[in-house]
N, C-alpha and C positions, 0 to 999 in steps of 0.2 A: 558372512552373507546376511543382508537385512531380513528382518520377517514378513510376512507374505502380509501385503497390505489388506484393511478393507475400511477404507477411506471414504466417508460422504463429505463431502464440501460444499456450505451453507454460504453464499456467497452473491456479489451484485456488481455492477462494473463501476466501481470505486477504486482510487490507490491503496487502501487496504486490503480489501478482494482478489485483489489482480497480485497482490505482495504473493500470497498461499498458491495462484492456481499456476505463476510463473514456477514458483519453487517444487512445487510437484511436478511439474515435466522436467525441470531441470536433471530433478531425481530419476527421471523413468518408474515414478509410480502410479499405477493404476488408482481410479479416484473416478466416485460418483458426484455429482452435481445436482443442487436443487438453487434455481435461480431465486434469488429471494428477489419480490417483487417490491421497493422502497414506499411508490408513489403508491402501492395498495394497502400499504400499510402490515405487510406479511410482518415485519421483524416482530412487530408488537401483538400477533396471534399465539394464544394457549400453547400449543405445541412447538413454534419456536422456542419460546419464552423457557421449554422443557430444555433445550439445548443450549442456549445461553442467555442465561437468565435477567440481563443488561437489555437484552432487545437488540442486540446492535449485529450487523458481520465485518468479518467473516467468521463463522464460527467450525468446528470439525467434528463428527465420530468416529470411533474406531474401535474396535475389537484389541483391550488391552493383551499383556504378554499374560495376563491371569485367564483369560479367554471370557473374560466380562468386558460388555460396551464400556468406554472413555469416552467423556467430552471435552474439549479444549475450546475456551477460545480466549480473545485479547489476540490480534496479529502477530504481535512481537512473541506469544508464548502460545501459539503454533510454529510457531519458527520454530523456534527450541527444541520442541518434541519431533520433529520431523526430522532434524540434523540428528539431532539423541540416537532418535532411534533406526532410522532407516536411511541413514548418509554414515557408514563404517570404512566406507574409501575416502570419505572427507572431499568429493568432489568439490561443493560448496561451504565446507566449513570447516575446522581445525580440530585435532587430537584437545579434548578436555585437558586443561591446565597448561595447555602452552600458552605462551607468549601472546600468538596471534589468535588464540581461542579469547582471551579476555581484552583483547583488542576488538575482535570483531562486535563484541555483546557491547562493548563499549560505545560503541555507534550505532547499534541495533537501540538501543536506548536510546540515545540520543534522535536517536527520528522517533519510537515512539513516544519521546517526553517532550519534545522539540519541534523537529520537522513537520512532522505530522498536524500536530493541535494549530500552531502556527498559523500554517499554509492554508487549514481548514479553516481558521478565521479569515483569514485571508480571502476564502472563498465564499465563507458568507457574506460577508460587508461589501464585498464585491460585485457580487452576483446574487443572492439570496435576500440581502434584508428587504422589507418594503420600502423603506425609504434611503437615500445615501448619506450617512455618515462618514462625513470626509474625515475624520479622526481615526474613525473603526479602522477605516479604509489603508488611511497614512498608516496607521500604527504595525496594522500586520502584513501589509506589502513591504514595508521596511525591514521587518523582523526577518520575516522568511527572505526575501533577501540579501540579509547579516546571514542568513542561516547557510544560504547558495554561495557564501562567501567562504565558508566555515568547510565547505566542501570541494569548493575552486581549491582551497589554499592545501588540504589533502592531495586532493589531486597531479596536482603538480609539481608533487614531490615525491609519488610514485611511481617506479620502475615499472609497474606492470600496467599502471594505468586501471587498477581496481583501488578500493578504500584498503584492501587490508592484503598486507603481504603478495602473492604470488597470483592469486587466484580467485575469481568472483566468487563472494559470497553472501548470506543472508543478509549483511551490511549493504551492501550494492542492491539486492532484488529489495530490500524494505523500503528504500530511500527512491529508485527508480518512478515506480508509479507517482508518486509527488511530482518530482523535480519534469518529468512528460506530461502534468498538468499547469506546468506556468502560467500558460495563457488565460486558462483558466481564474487565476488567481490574480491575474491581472500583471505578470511579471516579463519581462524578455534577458534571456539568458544570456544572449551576445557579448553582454561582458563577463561572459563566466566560458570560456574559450575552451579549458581542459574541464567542464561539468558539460559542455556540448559535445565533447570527443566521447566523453564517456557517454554521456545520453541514447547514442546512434552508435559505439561500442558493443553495447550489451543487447540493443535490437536486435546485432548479429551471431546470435547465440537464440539455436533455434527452442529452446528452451522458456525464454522470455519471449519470442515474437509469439508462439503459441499458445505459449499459459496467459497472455495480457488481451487477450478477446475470450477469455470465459466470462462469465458464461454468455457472453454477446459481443460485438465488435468495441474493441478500443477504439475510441474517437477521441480522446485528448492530444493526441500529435497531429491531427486534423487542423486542429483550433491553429496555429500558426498562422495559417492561410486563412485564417478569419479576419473582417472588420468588426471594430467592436461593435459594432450595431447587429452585426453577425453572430456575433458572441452574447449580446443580450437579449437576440433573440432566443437563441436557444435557451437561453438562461429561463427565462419563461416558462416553459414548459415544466421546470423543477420546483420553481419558486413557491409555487402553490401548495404542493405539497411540504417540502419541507417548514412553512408557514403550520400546517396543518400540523405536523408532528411536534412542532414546540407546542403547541397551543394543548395539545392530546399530553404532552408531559406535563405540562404545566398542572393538568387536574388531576396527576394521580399522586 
């Protein structure tokens, strides 16, 4: 039996964010919530900064098995520690040293060293910068992609219709919140046929449909039914601020 959780989840409706609070319902574990506020600039306040010291989310606390606070963060190593220690039925992830245990981290890395960085260039050059760089732009809608390519070609060569083995795991929830931002990034999936089956797959697993509106409503599967003029308007809204946060790292 897993140990009796006491979970704060530091968090904001990102596909990193949405990675932890899908995975915790998936788990059935109780979990508090502090919505970090991006556009107020909370990540970069004192007592953030106490919990992960990068500025960045989603970050977590918890009551170690020594019965001292832990803090975790980097998405992919919250993941870890949650499968570790409190998934012993392996719902979502594999027996240490199997096969499909260094499979799955195999692609749990691969989106945070890959997918991830990518797609979020992707999303800046796209949506974000001041001005439009059609290079920026070419270079990581291309990448990411190769990347949706990288994951078609998995896909369709699995029986189960998950990345790894039998059964959805942190591989599938880390990668998820991306690949439900296409639009976003400026990408259409259409030609990625078995990354769209799985896309609207894993929606239905109420685990993901409810952990992916913490701590506020997902609206990247929205974006579909957008025109781009639709999509940069919304865009708008963010630009300023994240304008602001490079500008605030740039002086320290």
């Amino acid at each position: 039996m897993a140990d009796e959780s006491d979970i704060h989840l530091y968090t904001s409706q990102t596909p990193n964010g949405i990675k932890i609070s899908m995975l915790l319902e998936e788990l059935g574990l109780p979990y508090k919530v502090t919505a970090i506020e991006l556009d107020k600039h909370a990540q970069k306040e004192p007592w953030f900064l106490e919990v992960n010291p990068n500025g960045r989310i989603p970050a977590i606390t918890d009551t170690f098995t020594d019965g001292s606070p832990i803090r975790i963060f980097e998405s992919g190593s919250i993941m870890q520690y949650l499968v570790d220690r409190y998934d012993p039925e392996h719902k979502v992830s594999y027996p240490r040293g199997s096969r499909e245990y260094y499979e799955t981290n195999s692609w749990l890395f691969w989106q945070m060293g890959g997918l991830g960085p990518m797609q979020g260039q992707s999303n800046h050059f796209t949506r974000y910068a001041p001005e439009k760089i059609q290079y920026g732009i070419n270079r990581y809608q291309n990448e990411t992609r190769r990347l949706y390519g990288v994951l078609e070609k998995q896909l369709s060569t699995s029986k189960s219709g998950y990345l790894v083995g039998d059964r959805c795991t942190i591989a599938d929830i880390s990668c998820w919140g991306w690949v439900a931002s296409y639009r976003w990034a400026g990408l259409d999936i259409d030609e990625f046929p078995h990354l769209n089956n799985w896309l609207e797959r894993l929606l239905l697993r109420p685990g993901i449909e409810k952990g992916r509106h913490v701590p506020y409503h997902h609206s990247a599967l929205d974006h579909k039914n957008y025109t781009e003029e639709q999509l940069e308007k919304a865009a708008e809204r963010s630009r300023v601020w994240v304008q602001e946060t490079m500008a605030n790292d740039a002086k320290r």
